[in-house]
C-alpha positions as CSV (number, residue, x, y, z in Angstrom):
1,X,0.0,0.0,0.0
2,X,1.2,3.3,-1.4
3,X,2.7,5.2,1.8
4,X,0.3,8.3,2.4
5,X,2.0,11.4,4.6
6,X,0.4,14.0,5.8
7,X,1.4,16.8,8.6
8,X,-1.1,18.0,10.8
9,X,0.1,21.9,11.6
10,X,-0.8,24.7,14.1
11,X,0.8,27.8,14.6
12,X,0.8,31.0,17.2
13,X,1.5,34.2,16.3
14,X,1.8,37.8,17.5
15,X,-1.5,38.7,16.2
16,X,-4.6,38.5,13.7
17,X,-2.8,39.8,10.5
18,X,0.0,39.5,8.9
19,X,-0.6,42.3,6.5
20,X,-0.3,44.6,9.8
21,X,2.8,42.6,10.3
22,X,2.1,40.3,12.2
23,X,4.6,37.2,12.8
24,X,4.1,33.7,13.9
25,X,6.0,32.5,16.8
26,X,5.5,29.2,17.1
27,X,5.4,25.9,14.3
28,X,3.7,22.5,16.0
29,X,3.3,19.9,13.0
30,X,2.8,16.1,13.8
31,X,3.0,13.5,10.9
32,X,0.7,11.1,9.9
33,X,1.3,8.2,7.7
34,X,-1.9,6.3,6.7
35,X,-4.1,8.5,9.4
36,X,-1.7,7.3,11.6
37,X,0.1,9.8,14.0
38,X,3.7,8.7,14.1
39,X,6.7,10.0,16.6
40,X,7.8,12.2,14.1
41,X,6.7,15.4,15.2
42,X,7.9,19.0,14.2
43,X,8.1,22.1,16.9
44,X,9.7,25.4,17.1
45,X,9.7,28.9,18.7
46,X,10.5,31.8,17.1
47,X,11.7,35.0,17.5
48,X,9.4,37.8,15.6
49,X,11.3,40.9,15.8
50,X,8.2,42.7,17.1
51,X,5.9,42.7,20.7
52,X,2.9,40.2,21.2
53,X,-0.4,41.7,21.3
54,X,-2.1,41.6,24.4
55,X,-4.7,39.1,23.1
56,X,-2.5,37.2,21.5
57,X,-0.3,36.7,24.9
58,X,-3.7,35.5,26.9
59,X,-4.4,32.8,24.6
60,X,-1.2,31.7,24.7
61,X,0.8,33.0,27.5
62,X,4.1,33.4,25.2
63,X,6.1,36.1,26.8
64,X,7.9,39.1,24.5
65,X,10.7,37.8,27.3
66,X,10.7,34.3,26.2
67,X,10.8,34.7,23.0
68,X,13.9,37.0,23.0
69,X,16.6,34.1,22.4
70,X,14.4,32.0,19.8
71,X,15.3,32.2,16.1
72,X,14.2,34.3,13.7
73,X,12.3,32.5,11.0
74,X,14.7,33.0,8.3
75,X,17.0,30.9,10.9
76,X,14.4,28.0,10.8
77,X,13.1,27.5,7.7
78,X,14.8,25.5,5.6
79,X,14.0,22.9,8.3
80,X,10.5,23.4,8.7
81,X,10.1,23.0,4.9
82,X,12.4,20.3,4.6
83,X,10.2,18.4,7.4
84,X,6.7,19.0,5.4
85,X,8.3,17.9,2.2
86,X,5.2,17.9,-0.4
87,X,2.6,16.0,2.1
88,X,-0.3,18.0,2.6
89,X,-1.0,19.9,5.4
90,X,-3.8,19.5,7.6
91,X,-4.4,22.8,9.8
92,X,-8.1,24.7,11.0
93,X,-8.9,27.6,9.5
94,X,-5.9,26.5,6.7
95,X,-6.1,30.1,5.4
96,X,-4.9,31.8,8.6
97,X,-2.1,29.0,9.3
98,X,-0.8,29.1,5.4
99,X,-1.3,32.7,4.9
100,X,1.3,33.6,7.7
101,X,3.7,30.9,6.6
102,X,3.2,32.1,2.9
103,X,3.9,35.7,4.8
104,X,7.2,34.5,6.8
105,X,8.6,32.6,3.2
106,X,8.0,35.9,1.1
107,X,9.6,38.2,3.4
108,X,12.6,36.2,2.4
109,X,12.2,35.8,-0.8
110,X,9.2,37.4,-2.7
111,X,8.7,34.0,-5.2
112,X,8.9,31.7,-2.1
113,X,5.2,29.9,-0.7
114,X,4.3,26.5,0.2
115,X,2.7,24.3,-3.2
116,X,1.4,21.6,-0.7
117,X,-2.2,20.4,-0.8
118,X,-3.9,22.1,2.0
119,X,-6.8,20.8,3.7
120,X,-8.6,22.6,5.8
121,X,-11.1,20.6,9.0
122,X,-12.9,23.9,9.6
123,X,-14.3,23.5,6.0
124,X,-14.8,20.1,6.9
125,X,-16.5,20.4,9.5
126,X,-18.7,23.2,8.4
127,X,-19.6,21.1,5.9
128,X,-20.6,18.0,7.6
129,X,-22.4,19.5,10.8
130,X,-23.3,23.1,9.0
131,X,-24.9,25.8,11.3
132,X,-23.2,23.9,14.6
133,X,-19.9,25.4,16.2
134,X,-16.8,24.3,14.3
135,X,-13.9,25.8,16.3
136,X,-11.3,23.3,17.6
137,X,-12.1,23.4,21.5
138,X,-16.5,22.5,20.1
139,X,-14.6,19.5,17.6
140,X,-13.2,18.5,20.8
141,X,-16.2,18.8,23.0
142,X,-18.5,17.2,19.9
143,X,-16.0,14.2,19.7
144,X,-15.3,14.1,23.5
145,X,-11.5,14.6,23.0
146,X,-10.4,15.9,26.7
147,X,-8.8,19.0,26.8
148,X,-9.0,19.7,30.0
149,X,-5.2,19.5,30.4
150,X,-4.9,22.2,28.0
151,X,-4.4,25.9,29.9
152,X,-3.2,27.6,27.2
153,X,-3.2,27.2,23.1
154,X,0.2,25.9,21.9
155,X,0.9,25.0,18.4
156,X,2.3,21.7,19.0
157,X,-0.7,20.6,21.5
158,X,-3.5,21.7,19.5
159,X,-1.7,20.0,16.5
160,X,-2.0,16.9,18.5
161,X,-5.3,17.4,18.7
162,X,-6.1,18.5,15.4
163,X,-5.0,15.0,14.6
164,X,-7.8,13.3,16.6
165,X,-9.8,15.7,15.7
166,X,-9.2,15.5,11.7
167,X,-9.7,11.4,12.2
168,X,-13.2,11.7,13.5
169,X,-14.2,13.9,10.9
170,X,-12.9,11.6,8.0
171,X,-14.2,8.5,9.9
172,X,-13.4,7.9,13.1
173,X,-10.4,5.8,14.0
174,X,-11.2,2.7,12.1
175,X,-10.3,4.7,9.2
176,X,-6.4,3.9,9.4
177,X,-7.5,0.2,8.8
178,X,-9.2,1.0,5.4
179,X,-7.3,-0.5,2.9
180,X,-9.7,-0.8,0.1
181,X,-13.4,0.9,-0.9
182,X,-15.6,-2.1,-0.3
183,X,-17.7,-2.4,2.4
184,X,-16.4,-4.8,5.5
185,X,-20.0,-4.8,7.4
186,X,-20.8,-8.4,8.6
187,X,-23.6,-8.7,7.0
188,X,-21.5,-8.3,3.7
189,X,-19.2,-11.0,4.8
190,X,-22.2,-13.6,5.6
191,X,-23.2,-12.5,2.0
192,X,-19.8,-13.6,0.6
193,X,-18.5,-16.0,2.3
194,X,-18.7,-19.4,0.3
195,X,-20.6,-22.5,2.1
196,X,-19.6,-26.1,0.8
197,X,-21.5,-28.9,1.3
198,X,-20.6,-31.6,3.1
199,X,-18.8,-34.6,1.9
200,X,-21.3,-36.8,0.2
201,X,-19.4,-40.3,0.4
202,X,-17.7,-42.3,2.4
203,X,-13.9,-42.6,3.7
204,X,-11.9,-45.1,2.5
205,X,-9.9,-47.9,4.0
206,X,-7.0,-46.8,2.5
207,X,-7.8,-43.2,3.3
208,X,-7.8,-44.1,7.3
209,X,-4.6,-46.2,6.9
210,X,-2.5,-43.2,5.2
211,X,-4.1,-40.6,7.6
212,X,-2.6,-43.2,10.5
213,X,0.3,-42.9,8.7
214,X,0.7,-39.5,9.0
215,X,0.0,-39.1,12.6
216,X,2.2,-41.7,13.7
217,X,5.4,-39.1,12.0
218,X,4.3,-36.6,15.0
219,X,6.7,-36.7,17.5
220,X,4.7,-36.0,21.2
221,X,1.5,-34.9,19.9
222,X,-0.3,-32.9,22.8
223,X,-3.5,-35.0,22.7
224,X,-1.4,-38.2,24.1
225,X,-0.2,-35.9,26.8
């Protein structure tokens, strides 16, 4: 089965915009291969050159102090797009995630932007449970994912659960073990499966003596225990 790798990605940033110039300051990605998360996770602070906003600090407590020794993007980046690759990226509210890493790569060079295949589980889940709240923390309510660890947004810790988030909305967990479009239901297995008849003659003489034969070659069989 063709390997299929896709990174689940978050990010926190100094603010709402990044045509008012605001940065991100944090990367979380975590990979899946086949739906499955994997060990292979990516996560990085990062230095804006400019002051949190105040809202942007309360959700997620990341001090103008702490980030003062992180590297700058420009430091950074060749890693982060060596890590996605070309697997697609699975992030909430894609536009906002992609639109300030599309931000950070042009500031250093005006041609450079991710080509990936986004997708996006807000759109998702707008579209499968329209007019109902699709924000991460009322996925995780809906799905009964417990975030009750979870003080503060971080990139890396939503990303992790983006990724259960993203596999209840494609599925459910059972998905990972999909390895073909047909139907696995029981009942379509009693339909399929082939009943023979049962044998219609007798056995032979000979057939009992070459069966005997066979069972005397086992050495210690367990039913003359």
């Amino acid at each position: 089965m063709k390997k299929n790798r896709q990174i689940v990605l978050d990010t926190e940033t100094t603010g709402l915009s990044p045509e008012n110039g605001d940065r991100i300051v944090e990367i979380g990605c975590v990979e899946l291969i086949n739906f499955v998360p994997t060990n292979n996770t990516y996560h990085q602070y990062i230095n804006p050159d400019r002051k949190m906003s105040e809202g942007a600090f309360r959700v997620s407590g990341i001090s103008n102090a702490f980030l003062l020794d992180k590297p700058k993007f420009e430091e950074i980046y060749k890693e982060f797009l060596t890590y996605i690759s070309d697997s697609a990226i699975v992030a909430h509210n894609a536009k906002f995630d992609v639109g300030f890493i599309n931000s950070e790569l042009q500031k250093i060079n005006e041609q450079n932007f991710i080509t990936n295949e986004i997708i996006d589980t807000l759109a998702i889940a707008k579209r499968k449970y329209p007019g109902a709240q699709a924000s991460l923390d009322a996925l995780c309510k809906r799905f009964e994912i417990d975030i009750t660890k979870r003080e503060k947004h971080g990139a890396l810790l939503d990303a992790n659960l983006l990724v259960d988030v993203y596999i209840e909305l494609i599925g459910g967990k059972q998905t990972s073990f999909i390895l073909s479009n047909k139907s696995n239901t029981f009942e379509e297995k009693k339909e399929n499966k082939k009943i023979y008849d049962r044998r219609k003659f007798e056995i032979t003489g000979k057939e009992l003596i070459e069966h005997q034969k066979i069972i005397n070659k086992i050495k210690k069989p367990i039913w003359s225990e």
